[in-house]
C-alpha positions as a Markdown table, in Angstrom:
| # | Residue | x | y | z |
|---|---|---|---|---|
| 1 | Unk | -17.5 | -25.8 | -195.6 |
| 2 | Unk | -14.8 | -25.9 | -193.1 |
| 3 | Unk | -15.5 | -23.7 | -190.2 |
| 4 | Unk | -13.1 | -23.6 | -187.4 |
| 5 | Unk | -13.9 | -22.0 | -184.3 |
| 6 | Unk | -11.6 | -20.2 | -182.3 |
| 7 | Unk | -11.1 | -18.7 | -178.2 |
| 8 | Unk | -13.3 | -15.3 | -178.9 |
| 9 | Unk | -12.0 | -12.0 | -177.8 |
| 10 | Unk | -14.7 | -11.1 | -175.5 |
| 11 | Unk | -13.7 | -7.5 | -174.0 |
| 12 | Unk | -11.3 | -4.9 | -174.0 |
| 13 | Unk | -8.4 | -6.8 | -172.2 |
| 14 | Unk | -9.4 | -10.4 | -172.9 |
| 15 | Unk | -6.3 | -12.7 | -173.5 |
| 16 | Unk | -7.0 | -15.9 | -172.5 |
| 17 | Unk | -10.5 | -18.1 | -171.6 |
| 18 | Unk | -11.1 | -21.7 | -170.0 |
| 19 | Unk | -13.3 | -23.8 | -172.0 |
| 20 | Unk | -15.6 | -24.5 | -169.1 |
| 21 | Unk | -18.4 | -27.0 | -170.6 |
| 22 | Unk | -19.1 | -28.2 | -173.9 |
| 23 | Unk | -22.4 | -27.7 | -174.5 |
| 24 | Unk | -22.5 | -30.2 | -178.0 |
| 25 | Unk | -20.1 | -33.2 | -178.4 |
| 26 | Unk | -18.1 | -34.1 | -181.1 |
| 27 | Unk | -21.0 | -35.9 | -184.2 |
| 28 | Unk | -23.3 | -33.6 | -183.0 |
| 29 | Unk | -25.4 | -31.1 | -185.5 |
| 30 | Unk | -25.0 | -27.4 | -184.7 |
| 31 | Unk | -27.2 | -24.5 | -186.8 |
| 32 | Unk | -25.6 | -21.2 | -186.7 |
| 33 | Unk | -26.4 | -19.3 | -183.3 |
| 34 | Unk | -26.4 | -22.1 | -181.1 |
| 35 | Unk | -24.7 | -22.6 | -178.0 |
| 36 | Unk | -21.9 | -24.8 | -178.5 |
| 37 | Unk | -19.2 | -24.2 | -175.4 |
| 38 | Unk | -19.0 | -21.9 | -172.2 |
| 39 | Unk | -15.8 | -20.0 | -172.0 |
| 40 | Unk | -15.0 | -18.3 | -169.0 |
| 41 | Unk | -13.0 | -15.0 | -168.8 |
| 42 | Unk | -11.1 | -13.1 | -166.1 |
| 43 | Unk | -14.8 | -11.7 | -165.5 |
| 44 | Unk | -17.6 | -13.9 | -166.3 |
| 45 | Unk | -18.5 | -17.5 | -167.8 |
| 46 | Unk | -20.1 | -16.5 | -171.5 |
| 47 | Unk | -21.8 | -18.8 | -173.7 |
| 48 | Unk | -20.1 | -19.0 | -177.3 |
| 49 | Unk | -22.5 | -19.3 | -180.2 |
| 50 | Unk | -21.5 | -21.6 | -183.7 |
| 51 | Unk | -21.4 | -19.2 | -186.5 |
| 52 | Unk | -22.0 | -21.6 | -189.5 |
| 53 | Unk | -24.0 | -24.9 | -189.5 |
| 54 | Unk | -22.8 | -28.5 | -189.8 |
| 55 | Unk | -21.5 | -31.0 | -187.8 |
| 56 | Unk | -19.2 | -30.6 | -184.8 |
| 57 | Unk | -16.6 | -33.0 | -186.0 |
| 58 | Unk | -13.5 | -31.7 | -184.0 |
| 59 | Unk | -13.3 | -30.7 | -180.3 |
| 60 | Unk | -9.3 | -29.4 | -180.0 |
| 61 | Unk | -9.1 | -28.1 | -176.5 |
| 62 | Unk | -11.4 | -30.4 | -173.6 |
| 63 | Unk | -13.2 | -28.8 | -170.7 |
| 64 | Unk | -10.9 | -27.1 | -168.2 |
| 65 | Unk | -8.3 | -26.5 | -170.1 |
| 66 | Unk | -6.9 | -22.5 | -170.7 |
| 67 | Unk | -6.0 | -21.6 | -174.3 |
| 68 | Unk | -4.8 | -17.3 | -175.9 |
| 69 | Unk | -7.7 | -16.2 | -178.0 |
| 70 | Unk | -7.2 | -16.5 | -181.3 |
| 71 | Unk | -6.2 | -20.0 | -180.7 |
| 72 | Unk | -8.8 | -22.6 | -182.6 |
| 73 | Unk | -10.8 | -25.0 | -180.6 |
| 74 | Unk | -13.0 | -26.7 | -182.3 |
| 75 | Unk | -13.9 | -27.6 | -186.2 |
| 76 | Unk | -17.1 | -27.6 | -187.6 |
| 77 | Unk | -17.6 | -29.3 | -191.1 |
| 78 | Unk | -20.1 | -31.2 | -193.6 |
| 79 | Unk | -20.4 | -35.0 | -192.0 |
| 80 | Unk | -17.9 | -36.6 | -194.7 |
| 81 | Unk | -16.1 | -33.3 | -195.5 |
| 82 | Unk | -12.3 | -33.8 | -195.5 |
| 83 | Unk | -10.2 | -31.6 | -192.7 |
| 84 | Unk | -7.0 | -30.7 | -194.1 |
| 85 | Unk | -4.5 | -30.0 | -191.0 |
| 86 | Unk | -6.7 | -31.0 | -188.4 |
| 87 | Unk | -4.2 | -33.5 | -187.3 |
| 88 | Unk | -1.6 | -31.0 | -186.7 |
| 89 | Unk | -3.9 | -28.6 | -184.7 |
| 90 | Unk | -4.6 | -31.8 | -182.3 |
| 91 | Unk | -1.6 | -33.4 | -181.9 |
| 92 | Unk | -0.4 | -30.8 | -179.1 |
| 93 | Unk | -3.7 | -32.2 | -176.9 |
| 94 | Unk | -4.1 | -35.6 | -178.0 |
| 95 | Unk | -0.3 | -37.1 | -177.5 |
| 96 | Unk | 0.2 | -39.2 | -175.2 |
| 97 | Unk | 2.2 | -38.6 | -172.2 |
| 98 | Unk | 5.9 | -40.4 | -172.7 |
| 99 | Unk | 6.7 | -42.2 | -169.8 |
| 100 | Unk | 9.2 | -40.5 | -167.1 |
| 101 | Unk | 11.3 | -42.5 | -165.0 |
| 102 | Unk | 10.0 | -42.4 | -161.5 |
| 103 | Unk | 12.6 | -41.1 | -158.7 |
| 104 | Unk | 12.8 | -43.2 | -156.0 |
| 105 | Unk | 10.6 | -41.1 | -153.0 |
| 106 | Unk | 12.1 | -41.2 | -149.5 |
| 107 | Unk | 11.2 | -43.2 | -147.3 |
| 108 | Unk | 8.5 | -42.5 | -145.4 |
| 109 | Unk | 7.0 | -39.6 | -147.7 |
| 110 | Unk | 3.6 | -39.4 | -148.5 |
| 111 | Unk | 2.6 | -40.0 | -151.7 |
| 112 | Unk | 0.4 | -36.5 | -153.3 |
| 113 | Unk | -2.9 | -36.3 | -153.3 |
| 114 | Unk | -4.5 | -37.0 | -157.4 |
| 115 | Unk | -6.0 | -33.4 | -158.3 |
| 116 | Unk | -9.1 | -33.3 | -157.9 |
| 117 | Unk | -11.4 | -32.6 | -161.5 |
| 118 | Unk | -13.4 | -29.2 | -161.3 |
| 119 | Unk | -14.4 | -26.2 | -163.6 |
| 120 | Unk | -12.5 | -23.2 | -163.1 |
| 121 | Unk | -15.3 | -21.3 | -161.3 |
| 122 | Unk | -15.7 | -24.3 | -158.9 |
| 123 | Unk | -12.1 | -24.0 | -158.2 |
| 124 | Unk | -12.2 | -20.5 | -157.6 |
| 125 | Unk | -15.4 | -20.1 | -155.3 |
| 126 | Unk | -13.7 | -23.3 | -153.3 |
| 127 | Unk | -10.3 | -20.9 | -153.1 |
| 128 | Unk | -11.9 | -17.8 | -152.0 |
| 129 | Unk | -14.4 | -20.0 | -149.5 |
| 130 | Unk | -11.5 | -22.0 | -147.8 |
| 131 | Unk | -13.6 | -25.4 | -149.4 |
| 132 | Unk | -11.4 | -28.7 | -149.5 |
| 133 | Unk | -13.0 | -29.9 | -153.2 |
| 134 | Unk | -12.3 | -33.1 | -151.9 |
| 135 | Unk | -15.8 | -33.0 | -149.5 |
| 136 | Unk | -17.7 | -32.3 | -152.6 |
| 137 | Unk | -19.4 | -34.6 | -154.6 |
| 138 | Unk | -19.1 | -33.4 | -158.6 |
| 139 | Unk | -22.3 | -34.0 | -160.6 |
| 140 | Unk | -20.3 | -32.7 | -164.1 |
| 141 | Unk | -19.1 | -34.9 | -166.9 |
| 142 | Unk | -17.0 | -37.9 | -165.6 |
| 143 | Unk | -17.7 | -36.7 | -161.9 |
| 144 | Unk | -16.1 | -33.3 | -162.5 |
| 145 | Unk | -17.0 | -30.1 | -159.8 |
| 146 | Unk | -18.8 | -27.7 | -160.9 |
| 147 | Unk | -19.9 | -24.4 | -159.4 |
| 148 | Unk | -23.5 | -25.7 | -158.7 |
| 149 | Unk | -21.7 | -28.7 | -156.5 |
| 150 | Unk | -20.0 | -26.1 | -155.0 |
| 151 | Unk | -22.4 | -23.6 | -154.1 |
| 152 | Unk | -25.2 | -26.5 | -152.5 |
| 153 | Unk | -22.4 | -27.7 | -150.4 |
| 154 | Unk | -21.7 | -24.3 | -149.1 |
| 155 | Unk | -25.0 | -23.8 | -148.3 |
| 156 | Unk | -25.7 | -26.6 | -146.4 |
| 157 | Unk | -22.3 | -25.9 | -144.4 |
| 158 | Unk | -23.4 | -23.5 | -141.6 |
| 159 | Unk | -26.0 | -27.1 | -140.5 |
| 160 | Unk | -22.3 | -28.8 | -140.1 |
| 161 | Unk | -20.2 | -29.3 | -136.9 |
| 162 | Unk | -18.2 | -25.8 | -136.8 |
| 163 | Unk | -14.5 | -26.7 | -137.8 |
| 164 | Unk | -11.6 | -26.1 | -135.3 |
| 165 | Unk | -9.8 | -22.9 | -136.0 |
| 166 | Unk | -5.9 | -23.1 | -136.5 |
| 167 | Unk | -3.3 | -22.3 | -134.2 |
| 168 | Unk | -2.8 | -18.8 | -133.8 |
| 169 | Unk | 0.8 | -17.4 | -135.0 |
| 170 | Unk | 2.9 | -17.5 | -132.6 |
| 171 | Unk | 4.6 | -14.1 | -133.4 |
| 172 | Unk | 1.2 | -12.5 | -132.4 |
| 173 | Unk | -2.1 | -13.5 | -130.3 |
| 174 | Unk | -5.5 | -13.2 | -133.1 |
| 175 | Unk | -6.6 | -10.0 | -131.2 |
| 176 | Unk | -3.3 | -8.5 | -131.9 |
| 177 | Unk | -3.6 | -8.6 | -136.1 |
| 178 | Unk | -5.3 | -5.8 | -137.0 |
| 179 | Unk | -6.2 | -7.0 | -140.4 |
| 180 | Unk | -7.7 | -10.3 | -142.2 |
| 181 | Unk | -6.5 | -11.2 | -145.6 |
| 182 | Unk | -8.5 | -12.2 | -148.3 |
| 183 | Unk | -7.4 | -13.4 | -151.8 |
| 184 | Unk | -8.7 | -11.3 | -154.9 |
| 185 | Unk | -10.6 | -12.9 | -156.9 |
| 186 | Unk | -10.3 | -13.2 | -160.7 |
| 187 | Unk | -12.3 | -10.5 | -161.7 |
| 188 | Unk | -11.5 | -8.3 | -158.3 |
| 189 | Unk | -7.7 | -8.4 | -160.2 |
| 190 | Unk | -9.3 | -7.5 | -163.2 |
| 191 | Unk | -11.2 | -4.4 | -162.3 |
| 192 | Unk | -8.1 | -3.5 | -159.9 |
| 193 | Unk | -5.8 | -3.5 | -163.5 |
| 194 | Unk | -8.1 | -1.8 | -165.1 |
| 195 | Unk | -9.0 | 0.8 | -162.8 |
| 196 | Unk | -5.3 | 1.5 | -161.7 |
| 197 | Unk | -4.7 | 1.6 | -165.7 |
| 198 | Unk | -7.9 | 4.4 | -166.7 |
| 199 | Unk | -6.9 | 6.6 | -163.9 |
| 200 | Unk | -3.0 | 6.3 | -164.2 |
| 201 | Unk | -3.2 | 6.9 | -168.3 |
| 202 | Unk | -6.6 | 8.7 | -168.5 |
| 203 | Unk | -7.1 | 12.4 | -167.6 |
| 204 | Unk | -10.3 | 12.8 | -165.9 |
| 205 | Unk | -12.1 | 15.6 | -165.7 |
| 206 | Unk | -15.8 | 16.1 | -164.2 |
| 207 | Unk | -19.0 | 17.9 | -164.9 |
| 208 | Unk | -22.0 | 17.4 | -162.8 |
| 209 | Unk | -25.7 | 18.4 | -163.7 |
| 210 | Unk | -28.9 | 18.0 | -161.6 |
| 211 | Unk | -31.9 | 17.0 | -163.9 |
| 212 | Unk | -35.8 | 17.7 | -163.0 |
| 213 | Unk | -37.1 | 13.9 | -163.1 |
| 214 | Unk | -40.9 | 14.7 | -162.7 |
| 215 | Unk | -41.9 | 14.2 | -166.2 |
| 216 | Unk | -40.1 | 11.5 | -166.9 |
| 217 | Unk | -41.2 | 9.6 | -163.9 |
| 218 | Unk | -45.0 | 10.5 | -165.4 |
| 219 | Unk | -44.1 | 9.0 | -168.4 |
| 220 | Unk | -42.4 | 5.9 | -167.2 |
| 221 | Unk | -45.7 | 5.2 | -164.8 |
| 222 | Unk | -47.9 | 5.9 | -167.5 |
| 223 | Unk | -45.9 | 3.2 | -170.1 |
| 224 | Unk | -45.9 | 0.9 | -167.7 |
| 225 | Unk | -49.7 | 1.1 | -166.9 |
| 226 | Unk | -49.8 | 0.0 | -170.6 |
| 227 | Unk | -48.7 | -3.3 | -169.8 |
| 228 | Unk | -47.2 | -3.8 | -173.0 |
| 229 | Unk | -43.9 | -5.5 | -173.1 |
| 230 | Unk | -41.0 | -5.2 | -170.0 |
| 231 | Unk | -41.5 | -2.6 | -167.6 |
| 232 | Unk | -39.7 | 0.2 | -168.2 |
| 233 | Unk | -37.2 | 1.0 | -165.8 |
| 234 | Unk | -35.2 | 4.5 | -165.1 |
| 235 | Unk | -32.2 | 3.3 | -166.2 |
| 236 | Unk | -33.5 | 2.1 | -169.8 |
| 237 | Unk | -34.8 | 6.2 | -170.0 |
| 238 | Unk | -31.3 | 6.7 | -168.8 |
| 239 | Unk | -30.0 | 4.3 | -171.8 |
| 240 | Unk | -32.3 | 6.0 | -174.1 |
| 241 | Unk | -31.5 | 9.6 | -173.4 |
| 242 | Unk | -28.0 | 8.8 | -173.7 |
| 243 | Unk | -28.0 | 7.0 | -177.0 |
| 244 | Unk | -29.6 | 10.1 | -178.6 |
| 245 | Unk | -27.6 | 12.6 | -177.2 |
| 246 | Unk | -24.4 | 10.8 | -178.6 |
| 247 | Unk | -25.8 | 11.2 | -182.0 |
| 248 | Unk | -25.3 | 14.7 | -181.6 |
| 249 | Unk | -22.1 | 14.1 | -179.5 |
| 250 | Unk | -20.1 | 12.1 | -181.7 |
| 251 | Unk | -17.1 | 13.5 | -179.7 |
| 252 | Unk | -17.9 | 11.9 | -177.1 |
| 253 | Unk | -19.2 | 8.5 | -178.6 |
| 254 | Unk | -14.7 | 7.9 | -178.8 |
| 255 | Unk | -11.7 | 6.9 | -177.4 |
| 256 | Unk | -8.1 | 7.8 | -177.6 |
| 257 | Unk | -6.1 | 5.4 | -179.4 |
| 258 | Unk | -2.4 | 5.1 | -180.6 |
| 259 | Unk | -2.2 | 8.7 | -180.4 |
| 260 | Unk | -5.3 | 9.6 | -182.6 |
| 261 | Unk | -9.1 | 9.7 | -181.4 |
| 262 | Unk | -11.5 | 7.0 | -182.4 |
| 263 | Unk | -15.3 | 8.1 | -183.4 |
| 264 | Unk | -17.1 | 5.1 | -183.6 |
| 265 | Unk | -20.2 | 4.8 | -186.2 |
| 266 | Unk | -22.2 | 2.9 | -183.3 |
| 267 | Unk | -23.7 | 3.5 | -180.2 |
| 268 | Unk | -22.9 | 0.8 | -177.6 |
| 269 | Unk | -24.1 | 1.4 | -174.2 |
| 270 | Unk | -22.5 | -0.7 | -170.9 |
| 271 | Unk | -24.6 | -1.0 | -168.1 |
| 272 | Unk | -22.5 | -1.3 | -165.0 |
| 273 | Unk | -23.8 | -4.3 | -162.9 |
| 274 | Unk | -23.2 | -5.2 | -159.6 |
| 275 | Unk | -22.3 | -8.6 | -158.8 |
| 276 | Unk | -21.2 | -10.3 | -155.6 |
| 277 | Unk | -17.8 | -11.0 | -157.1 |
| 278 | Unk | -17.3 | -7.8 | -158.5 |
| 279 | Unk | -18.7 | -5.2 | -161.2 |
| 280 | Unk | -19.3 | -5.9 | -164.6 |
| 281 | Unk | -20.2 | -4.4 | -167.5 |
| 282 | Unk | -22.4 | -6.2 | -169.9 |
| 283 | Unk | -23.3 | -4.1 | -173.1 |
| 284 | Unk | -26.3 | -2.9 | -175.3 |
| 285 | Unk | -25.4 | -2.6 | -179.3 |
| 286 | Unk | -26.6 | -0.4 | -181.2 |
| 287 | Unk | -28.9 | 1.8 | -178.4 |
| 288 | Unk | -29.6 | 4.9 | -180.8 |
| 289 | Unk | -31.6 | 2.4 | -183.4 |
| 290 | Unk | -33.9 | 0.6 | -181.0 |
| 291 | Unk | -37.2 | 2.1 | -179.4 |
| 292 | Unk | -37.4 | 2.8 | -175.6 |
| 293 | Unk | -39.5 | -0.6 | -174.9 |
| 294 | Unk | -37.1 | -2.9 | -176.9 |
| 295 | Unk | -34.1 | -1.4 | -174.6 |
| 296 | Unk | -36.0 | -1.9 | -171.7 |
| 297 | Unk | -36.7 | -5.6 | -172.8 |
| 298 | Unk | -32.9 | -6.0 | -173.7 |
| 299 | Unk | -31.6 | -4.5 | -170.8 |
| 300 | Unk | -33.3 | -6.5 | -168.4 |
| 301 | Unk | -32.1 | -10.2 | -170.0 |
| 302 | Unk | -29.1 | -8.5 | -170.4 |
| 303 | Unk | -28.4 | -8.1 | -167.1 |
| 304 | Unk | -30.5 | -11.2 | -166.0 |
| 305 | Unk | -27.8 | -13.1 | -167.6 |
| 306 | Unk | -25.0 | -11.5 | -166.0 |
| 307 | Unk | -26.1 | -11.9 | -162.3 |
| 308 | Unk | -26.6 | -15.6 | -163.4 |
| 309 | Unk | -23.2 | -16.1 | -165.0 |
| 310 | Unk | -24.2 | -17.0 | -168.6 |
| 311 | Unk | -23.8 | -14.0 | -170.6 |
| 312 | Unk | -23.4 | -14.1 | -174.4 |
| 313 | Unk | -20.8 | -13.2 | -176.5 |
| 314 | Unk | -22.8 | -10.2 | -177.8 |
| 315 | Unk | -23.1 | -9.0 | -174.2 |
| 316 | Unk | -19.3 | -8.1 | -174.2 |
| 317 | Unk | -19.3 | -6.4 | -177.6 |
| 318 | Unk | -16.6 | -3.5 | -177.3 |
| 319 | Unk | -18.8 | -0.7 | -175.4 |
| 320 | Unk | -18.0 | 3.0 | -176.8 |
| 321 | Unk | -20.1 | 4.6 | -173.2 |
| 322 | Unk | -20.9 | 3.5 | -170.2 |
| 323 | Unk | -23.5 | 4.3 | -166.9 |
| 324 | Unk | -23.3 | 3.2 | -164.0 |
| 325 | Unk | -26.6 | 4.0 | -161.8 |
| 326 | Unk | -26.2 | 4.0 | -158.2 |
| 327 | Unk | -29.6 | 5.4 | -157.7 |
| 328 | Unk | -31.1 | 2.4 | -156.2 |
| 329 | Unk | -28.3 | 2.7 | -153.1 |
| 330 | Unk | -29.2 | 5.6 | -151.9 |
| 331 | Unk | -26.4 | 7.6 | -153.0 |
| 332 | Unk | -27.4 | 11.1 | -153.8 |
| 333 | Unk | -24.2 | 11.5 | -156.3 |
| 334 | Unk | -20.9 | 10.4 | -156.9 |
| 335 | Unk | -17.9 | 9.7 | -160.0 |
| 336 | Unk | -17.0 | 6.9 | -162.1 |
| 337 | Unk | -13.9 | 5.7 | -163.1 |
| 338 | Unk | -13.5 | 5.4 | -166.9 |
| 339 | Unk | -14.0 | 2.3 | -168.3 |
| 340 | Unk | -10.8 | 1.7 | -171.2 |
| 341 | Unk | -10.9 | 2.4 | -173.8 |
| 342 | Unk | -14.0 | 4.5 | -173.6 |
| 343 | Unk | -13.5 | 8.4 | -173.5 |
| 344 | Unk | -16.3 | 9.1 | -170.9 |
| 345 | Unk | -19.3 | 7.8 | -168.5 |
| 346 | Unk | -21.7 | 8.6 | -166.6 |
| 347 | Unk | -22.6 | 8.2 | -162.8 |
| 348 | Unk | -26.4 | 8.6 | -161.8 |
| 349 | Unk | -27.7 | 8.8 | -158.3 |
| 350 | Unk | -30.8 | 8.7 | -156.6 |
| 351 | Unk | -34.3 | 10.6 | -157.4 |
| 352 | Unk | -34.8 | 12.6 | -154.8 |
| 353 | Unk | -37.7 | 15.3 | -154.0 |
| 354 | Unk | -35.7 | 18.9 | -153.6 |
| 355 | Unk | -37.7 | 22.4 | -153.1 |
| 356 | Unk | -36.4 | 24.2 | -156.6 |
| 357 | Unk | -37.6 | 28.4 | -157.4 |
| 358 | Unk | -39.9 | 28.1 | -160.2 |
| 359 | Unk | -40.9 | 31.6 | -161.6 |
| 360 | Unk | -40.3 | 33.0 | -158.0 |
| 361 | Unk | -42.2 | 30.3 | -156.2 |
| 362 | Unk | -40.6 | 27.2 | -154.4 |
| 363 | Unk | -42.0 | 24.1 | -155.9 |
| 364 | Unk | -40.7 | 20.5 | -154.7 |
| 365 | Unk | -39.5 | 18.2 | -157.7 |
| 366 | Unk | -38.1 | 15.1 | -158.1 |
| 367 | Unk | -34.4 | 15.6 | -159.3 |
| 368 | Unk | -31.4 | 13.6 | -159.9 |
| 369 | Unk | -27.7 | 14.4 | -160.1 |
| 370 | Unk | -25.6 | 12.7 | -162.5 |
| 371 | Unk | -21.9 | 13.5 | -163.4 |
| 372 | Unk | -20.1 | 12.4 | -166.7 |
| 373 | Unk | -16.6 | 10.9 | -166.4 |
| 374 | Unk | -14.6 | 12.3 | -168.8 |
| 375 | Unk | -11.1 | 11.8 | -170.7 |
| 376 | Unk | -9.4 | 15.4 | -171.4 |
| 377 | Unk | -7.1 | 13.9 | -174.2 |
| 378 | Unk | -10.3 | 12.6 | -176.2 |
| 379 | Unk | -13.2 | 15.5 | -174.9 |
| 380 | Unk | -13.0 | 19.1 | -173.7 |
| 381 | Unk | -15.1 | 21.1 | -170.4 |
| 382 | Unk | -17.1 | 22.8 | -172.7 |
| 383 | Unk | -18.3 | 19.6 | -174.9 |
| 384 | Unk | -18.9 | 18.0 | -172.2 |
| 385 | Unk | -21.0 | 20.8 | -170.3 |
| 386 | Unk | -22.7 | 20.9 | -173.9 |
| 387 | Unk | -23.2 | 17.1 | -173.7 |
| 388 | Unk | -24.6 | 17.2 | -170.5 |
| 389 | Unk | -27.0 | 19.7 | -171.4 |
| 390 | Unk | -28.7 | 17.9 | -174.1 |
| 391 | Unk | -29.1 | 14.7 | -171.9 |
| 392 | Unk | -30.3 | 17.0 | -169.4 |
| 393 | Unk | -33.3 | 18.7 | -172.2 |
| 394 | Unk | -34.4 | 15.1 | -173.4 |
| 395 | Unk | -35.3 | 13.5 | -169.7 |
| 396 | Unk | -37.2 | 16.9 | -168.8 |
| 397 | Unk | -38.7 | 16.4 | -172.0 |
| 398 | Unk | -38.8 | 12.9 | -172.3 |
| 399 | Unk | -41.5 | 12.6 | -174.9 |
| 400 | Unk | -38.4 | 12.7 | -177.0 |
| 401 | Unk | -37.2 | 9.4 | -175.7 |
| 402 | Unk | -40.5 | 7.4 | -177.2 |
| 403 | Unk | -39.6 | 8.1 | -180.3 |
């Protein structure tokens, strides 16, 4: 059976990826669910899985090169199975150059310098770094950069001979700019479009709730004791807690769509991730069906393979909530920006001990704040007080979160 595979829509505003590597060459035997090609996005580099078996008889679009999703870019077929139209679907790729009569170059003028071959995100870290490519040595097919040559050069750089600075401007002396400008980076634009865009078209409102920790603490040290499985961390209890409380909150498992609200049938949590280059916002399917120790073994890969870069297709399924957990900063409380098209998320902060009244006597807890981001057009103040009070009941009583 004829199979062709095609640039995947990874993410909400995905338009476009970069065939960074092909991970199996053309004669090569593929099962379904392996890794055949790394694609990267305006956020990460994700690894895209075959979705039949065969062989991979047709690569259409070679390493480096940029192509819409939707577009198909390789075929995967029986050994001797015929191909009808793969011809035409190469032909854009695989035809020669015509020749082009040279203009004569003045004399004197230096002829340009051959581009150097490099991945995308070898480009890029060379770009924001101020890297020449041309003092790397590329260890990638046919000698091409890629963003392992690029990061051991950097770090061996501070051992070399510090580089002369340019000339200052002569309009002003350095001490006199009061500013240095850097370059965004691909996914720095990304989150700065997408940001701008939630807060321009979403209206968000805010509702904040401090939640009495101390059990659930208790519980996650006594799981953990266990040994059994992936420690559990607080924000897989956080995952958990949230995932049920949706199922009563369908309202708020939405988004606002073409003028109509969306409920969707399944609960897919993003965990906000904090990466050097910029946040991300890989995603857990299906969080109100699994058991508290199979999120907490999810979550961490999950996020182990964003911080590396090689994230899955499956990681970037569309997300219908998100939380972003500061706690680990230090930050006693704060307010996320909406993540589109979602309808709401939620902000945690820290754990901290506070002296509460307790039946007339002051008794020192361990509470947390949190405050769910919400979109007015999709969810209303009292829903999401309601909402908030439910996620609130299940980590005080977090026996319900074991289940």
């Amino acid at each position: 059976m004829v199979t062709e595979v095609v640039m995947p829509k990874m993410g909400y505003d995905m338009t476009e990826g970069t065939i960074v590597r092909w991970r199996k060459q053309e004669g090569d035997e593929v099962k379904r669910g392996d890794i055949i090609a790394e694609v990267e996005t305006t956020k990460v580099t994700v690894e895209v899985e075959a979705y039949s078996s065969g062989i991979l008889r047709k690569i259409l679009v070679p390493e480096g090169q940029t192509v819409p999703v939707g577009e198909v870019v390789a075929i995967i077929a029986d050994r001797d199975e015929p191909i009808p139209g793969v011809a035409e679907k190469a032909a854009p790729r695989e035809r020669a150059p015509q020749a082009v009569k040279e203009a004569p170059r003045p004399e004197g003028a230096e002829e340009e310098a051959p581009r150097v071959p490099a991945s995308p995100i070898a480009r890029r870290i060379a770009r924001e770094q101020g890297l020449d490519l041309g003092r790397v040595t590329g260890t990638g097919p046919g000698g091409r950069i890629i963003k392992e040559d690029v990061e051991a050069f950097l770090a061996k750089r501070p051992a070399e001979a510090p580089r002369p600075s340019p000339a200052p401007v002569a309009a002003a002396a350095p001490h006199e700019i009061p500013y240095e400008e850097r370059e965004l980076s691909r996914l720095r634009q990304t989150i700065a479009r997408r940001m701008a865009e939630s807060k321009r078209v979403a209206p968000h409102f805010y509702v904040t709730s401090e939640i009495d920790v101390t059990e659930a603490l208790k519980l996650r040290q006594g799981l953990n004791a266990l040994g059994e499985g992936a420690k559990i961390s607080v924000t897989d209890m956080l995952v958990k807690a949230a995932a049920k409380t949706l199922q009563e909150f369908p309202e708020v498992n939405a988004s606002f769509a073409d003028g109509k609200i969306r409920v969707y049938r399944r609960i897919n949590i993003g965990i906000a991730v904090a990466l050097e280059q910029g946040l991300v916002t890989p995603v857990l399917p299906d969080c109100d069906k699994k058991p508290l120790a199979q999120i907490a073994r999810e979550a961490k890969e999950l996020v182990e393979r964003a911080r590396s870069g090689r994230m899955r297709q499956e990681d970037l399924t569309p997300g219908t909530f998100t939380i972003s957990n500061l706690g680990m900063f230090d930050v006693d409380d704060f307010v996320a920006v909406i993540n589109p098209p979602e309808a709401a998320v939620l902000a945690v902060g820290s754990v901290v001990p506070r002296p509460v009244v307790v039946g007339g006597e002051v008794k020192v807890s361990d509470r947390m704040r949190v405050t769910l981001s919400a979109d007015h057009r999709v969810i209303d103040g009292a829903v999401a007080a309601r909402f908030l009070q439910r996620f609130k009941l299940f980590l005080e009583q977090p026996l319900h979160l074991v289940s």
